[in-house]
N, C-alpha and C positions, 0 to 999 in steps of 0.2 A: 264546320267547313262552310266558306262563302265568299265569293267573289269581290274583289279588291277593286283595283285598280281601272276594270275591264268596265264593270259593271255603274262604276263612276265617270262615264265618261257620257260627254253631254251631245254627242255627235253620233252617237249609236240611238235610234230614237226608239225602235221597237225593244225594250228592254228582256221582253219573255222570249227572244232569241240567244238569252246570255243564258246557257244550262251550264252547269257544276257537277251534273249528275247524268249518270249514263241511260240510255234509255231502253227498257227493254220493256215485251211483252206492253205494251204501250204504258210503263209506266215509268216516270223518272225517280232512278234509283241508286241509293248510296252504297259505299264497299261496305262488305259483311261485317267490318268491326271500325267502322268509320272511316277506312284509311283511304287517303289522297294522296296526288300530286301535284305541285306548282307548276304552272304556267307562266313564262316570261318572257316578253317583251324584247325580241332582239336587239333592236334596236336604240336600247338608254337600259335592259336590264331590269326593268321595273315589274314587278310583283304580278301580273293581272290576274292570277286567281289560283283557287283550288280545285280540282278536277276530281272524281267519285275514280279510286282505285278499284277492281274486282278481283274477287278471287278469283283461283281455278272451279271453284262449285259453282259460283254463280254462272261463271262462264259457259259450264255446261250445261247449267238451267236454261239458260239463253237458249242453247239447242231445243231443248225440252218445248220450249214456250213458241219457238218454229216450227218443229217439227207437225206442233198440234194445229198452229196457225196453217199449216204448209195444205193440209189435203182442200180445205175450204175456198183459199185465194186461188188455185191451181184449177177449182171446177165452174168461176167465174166464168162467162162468159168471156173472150176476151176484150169486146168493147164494155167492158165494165171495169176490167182490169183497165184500158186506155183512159177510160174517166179519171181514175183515181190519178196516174200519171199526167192527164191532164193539168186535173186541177192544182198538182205538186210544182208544175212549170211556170203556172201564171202568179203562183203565191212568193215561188224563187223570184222571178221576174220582178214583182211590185216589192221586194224588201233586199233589192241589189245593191241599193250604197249603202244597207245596213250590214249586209255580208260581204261587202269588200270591204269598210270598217276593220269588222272583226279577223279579216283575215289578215289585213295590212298591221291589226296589235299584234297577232301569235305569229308569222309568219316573215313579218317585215318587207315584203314587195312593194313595190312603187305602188300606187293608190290608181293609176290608170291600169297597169296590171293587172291588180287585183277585180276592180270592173271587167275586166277582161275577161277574166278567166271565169266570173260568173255567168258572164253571156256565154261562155263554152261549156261550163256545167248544166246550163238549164239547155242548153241543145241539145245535149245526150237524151234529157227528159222528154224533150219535144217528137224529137226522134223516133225514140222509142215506146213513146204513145201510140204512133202510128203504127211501127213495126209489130207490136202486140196483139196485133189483129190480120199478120200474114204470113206466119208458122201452116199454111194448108199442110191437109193432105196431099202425097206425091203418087199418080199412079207409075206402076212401071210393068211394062211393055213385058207379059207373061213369056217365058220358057216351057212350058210346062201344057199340054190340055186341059181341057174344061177349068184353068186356073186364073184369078185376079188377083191382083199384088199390088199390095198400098206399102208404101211409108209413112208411117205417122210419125210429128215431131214432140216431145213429151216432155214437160219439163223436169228435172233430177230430181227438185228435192230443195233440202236444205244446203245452201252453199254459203262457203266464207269468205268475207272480201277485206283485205287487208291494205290500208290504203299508206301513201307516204306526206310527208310534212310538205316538200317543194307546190305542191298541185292539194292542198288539201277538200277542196269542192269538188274538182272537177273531176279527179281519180275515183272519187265513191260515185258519183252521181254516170261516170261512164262504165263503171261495176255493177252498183243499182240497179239502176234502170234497165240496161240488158237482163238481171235476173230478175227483175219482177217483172217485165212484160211478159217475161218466157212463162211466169206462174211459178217460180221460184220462190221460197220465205229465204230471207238473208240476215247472216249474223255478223256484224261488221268493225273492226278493228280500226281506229284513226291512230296516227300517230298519237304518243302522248308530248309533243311538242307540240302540235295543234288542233288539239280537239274541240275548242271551240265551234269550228266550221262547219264539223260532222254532225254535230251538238244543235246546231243552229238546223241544219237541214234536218235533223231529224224531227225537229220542234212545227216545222212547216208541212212535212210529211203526216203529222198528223190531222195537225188542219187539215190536209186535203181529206183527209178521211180514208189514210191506210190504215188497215185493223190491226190491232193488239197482235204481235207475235209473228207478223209477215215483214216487218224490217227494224231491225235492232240493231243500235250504237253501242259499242261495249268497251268502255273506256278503262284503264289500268296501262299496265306493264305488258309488253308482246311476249315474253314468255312464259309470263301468269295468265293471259287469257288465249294465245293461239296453241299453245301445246293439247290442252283441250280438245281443239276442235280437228287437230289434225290426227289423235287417237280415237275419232267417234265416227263411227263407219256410217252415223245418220248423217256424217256433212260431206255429201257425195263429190261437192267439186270446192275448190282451194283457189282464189284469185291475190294474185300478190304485185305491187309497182313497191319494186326497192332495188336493193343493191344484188349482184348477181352473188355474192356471197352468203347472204340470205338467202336465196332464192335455192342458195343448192340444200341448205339447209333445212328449208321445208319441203323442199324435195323428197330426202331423204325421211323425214317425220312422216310424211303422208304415203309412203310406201307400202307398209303393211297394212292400210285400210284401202289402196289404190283407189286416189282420186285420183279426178280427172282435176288435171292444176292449167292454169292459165298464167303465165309469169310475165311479167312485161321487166326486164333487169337491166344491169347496167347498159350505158352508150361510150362511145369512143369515136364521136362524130367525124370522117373526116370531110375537109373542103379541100375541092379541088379547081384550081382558076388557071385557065387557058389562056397563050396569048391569041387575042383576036374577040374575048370578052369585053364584054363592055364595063371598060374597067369602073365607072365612079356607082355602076350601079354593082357590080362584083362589092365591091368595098360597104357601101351599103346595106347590102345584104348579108356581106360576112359578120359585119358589125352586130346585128340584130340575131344572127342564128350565135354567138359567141356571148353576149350579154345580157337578152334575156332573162326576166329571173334571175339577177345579179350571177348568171354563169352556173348558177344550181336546177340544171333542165339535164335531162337524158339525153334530148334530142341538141344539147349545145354543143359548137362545133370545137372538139377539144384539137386538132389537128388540122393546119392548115399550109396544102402546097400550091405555090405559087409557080408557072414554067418563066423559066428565068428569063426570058427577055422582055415579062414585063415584071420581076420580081423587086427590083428597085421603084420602078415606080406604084406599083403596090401598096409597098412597105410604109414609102412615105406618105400617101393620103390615107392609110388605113392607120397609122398612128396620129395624125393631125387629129381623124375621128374618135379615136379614143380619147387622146387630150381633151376634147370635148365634151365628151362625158358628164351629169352632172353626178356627184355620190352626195346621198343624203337621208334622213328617214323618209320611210314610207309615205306618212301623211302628206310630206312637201311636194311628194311626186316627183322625183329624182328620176334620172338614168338607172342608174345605181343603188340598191340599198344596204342593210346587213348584210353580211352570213346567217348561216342558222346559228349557228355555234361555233366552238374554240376550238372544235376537231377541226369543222371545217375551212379554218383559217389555219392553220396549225397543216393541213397540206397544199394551199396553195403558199403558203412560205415553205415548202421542202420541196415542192415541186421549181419553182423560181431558183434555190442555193442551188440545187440538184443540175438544173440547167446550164446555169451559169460556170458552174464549176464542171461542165464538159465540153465548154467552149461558147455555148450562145450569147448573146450581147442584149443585155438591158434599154427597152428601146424608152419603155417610158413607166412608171408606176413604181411596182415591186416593195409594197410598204403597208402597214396597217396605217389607215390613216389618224388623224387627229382626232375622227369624232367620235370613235370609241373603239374599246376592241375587236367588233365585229366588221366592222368598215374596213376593206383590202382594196385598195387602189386600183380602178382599172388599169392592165397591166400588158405591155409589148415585150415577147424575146425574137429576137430573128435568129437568124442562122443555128436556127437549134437542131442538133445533131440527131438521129433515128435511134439513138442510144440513149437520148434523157427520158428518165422517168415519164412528165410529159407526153412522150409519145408513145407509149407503154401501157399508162393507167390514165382512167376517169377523172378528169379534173373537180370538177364540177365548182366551179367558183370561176372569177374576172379574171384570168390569165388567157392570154392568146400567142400560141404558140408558132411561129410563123418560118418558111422552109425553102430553098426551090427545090427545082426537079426540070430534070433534061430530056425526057421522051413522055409519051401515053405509058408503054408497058413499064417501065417504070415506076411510074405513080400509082398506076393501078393494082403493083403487085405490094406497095409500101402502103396503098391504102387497104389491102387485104389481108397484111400482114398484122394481124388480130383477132381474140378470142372473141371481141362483141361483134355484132353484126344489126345496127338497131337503123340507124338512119345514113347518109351520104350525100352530099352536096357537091353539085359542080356548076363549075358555070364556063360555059360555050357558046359560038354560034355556027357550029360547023355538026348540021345537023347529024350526019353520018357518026364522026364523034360521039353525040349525043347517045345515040341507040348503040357503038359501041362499050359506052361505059355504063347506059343501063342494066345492059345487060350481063358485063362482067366485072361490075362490083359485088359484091358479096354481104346485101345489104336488104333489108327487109322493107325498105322502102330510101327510093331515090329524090330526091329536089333538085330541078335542071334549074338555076339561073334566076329561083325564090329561096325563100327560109318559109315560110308559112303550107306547110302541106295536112295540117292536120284537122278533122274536122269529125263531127257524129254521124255521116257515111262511109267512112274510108274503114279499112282493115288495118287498126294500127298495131305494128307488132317486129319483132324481130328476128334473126336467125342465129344461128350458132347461139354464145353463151350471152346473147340479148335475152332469149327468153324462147317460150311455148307460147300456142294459140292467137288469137288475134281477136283486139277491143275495136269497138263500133263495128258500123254495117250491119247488114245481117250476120254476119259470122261472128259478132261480138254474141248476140243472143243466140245462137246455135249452140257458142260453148255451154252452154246450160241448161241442154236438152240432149235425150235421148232418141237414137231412132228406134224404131218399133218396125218390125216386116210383119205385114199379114196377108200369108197364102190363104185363099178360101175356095174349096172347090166348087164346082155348080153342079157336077155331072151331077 
């Protein structure tokens, strides 16, 4: 087994950030009887490598090799523990257009993108360096005579963090990071569509000088290595960003050992634009929350209602913008790049026939483009019906589905009408408005009149069948601690 395509390339300059092999107990490691899988290139299909497959033993040895790691890093001081994430930040930082590189072969993002999102993965690190040093002790105000009462915040243990292909840096690194400040040891799952990135930070991670057995990459198949760790009552807590179909599915896995799970799962974004918005900046913005990560984001806007007196005008400068678009591979640095795959083109053409054929009107796109099969046109439907698919399910791809709407209660009850509850966008300047639909959308986090809300202090997370718990802030490394009550008498 050994890296092809990936490893040949003359633009990746630190070459010992190209792993083939998964890393655990701080050593880079092959599957038990050789076995790998391919890596390719969405964007032209190309080979770039072989990846270390693991079994299920190994995968449990990975526990083994935490669990033993876990009591050691956990009695760190915690500005010892903040060192080590320190120096994990400044080493992400100085090798960032080597890991946007690597992410733009396995992933196919725009090349500014993929920059991007390494400056938002090393901020979780940065973040959470400091954070790791203010888990205090809480006192609390006795009930009780001659009695004093602390909380103490303690970290769990061994936790699993399961990461997805859209976000491959920045989902482990906002996982991470929260469980090892806390003094967590973490056994960690990349997709195997891009494990490179995982691969690469793990390679860094040691540089910085994390010990043997406190954070493991563990690369194979998600049902060959997470079934494991969801029957092993030493991996106290379960962190997963995918699909909420998944998500109910490890739900159910991690029942009889009851973890505590963190699930960040599907979105079903809506936007909603007001007349008396400012429209060229509404459009703007819609633009950029809808394509994104060529429309493969959680938080991209799958549903979008316009009040119809200004839904004609709208319609037509928010397709000019699409028209504009550029689609192209990653390294050119496009608008637009891949799909991941031929699922995921294969439902934005059902979801577009599906449309159309219940009445909405093709405004501009709606085609695999020429430069290869992962290439889908950015794509306009208007007057699409509350009945197409579309407004229903998750797109996640370049389709923008576009609506009007005649009242506030209205919209609000059509943008409520769903099982996800992950993000929500409006745009107003009728301040009163505003604080009415903060507060009854049905939405785990709202954006008034931007697309960019997310960052390594917020509480990012969802409600309903978006998911449990909530990443970054302090409450991202809470989930990976326990509280502790101690009554101590004095009489």
């Amino acid at each position: 087994m050994r890296d092809t395509a990936i490893s040949a390339r003359t633009d990746i300059e630190d070459k010992r950030l190209l792993r083939g092999f998964a890393y655990v107990n701080g050593k880079w490691t092959s599957g038990e009887t050789g076995d790998s899988f391919a890596v390719t290139d969405p964007a032209t299909g190309a080979h770039l490598g072989d990846v270390a497959a693991l079994s299920a033993g190994q995968a449990s040895a990975c526990v083994d090799a935490a669990q033993a790691a876990f009591s050691a890093w956990a009695a760190l001081l915690p500005q010892e523990r903040a060192a080590v994430l320190r120096r994990w930040y400044a080493l992400i930082m100085a090798a960032k257009e080597d890991l946007a590189r690597i992410m733009v072969c396995e992933q196919g993002k725009p090349l500014s993108e993929a920059r991007g999102e390494i400056d938002y993965a090393a901020s979780f690190v940065d973040f959470y360096a400091e954070e790791a040093k203010r888990p205090n002790i809480e006192g609390v105000t006795s009930h009780l005579a001659n009695a004093e009462m602390e909380l103490w915040y303690e970290p769990m243990g061994v936790v699993a963090l399961i990461t997805p292909w859209n976000f491959p840096s920045a989902m482990l690194t906002r996982k991470a990071a929260a469980a090892l400040a806390a003094g967590c040891a973490v056994v960690a799952h990349p997709s195997h569509e891009t494990p490179y990135s995982a691969l690469a930070l793990a390679e860094l991670a040691e540089r910085a000088g994390m010990p043997a057995g406190v954070f493991n990459v563990v690369t194979g198949h998600a049902p060959t290595v997470v079934r494991p760790w969801t029957e092993d009552t030493r991996v106290r807590a379960l962190s997963f960003t995918g699909s909420t179909e998944v998500g109910r599915l490890l739900y159910r896995q991690s029942a009889d050992t009851v973890k505590k799970l963190v699930l960040e799962l599907g979105g079903h974004a809506p936007v909603i634009v007001f007349k008396g918005a400012d429209l060229d900046r509404a459009v703007e913005e819609v633009i950029k929350a809808k394509f994104a990560t060529s429309g493969q984001d959680c938080l991209g806007a799958n549903r979008i209602y316009v009040e119809r007196p200004i839904y004609e005008a709208f319609c037509e400068k928010f397709i000019a913008a699409t028209q504009a678009l550029t689609l192209g591979t990653g390294m050119d640095d496009p608008d637009i790049g891949p799909l991941m795959n031929a699922s995921a083109v294969a439902k934005q053409k059902e979801h577009v026939e599906d449309a159309l054929a219940k009445g909405a009107k093709l405004a501009c796109g709606g085609e695999i483009s020429d430069l290869g099969p992962l290439f889908f046109q950015p794509t306009v439907l208007t007057d699409v019906p509350e009945t197409a698919k579309i407004m229903r399910e998750e797109t996640f791809g370049p389709v923008a589905p576009i609506t009007p709407f005649d009242s506030e209660d209205e919209v609000v009850a059509r943008a409520n009408d769903s099982e996800y509850g992950l993000v929500a966008y409006v745009h107003s300047q009728d301040p009163r408005r505003i604080y009415r639909l903060s507060r009854s959308l049905q939405y785990g986090m709202v954006a008034v009149n931007r697309t960019k809300v997310t960052g390594a202090p917020i509480p990012f997370g969802g409600v309903k069948q978006s998911g449990l718990g909530r990443e970054g802030a302090r409450m991202g490394m809470q989930e990976f601690m326990d509280v502790k009550y101690v009554c101590r008498d004095w009489a």
